[in-house]
C-alpha positions in Angstrom: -5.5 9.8 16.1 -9.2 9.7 15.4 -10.7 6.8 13.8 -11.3 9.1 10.1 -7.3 9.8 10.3 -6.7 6.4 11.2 -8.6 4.8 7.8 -6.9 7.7 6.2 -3.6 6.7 7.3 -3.9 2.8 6.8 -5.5 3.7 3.3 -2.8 5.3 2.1 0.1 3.3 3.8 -1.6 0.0 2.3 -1.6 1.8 -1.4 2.1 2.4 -1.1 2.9 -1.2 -0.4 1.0 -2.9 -2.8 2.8 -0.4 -5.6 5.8 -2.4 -4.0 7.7 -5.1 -5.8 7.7 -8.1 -3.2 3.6 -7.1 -3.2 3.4 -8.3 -7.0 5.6 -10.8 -5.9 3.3 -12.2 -2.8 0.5 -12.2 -4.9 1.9 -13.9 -7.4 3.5 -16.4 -5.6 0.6 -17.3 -3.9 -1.7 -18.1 -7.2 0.9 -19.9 -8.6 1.3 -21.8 -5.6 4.7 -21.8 -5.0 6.8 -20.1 -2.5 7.7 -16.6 -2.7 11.0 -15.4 -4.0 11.4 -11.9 -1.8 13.9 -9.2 -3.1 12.9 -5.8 -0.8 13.5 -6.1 2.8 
């Protein structure tokens, strides 16, 4: 894969995680300081 398909790729692969739960989660966890409480696997 060229390096165009590769930000390409990782662009969109890193958009559909953070629309994940545990992302909200990880993020929230760590502002508050406390550990996270995972539910996705």
């Amino acid at each position: 894969m060229d390096l165009a398909a590769a930000y390409d790729y990782a662009s969109t692969v890193m958009a559909r995680n953070m629309m994940a739960r545990d992302a909200a989660e990880g993020i929230d966890a760590f502002l508050e300081k406390r550990p996270a409480a995972w539910k996705e696997c």
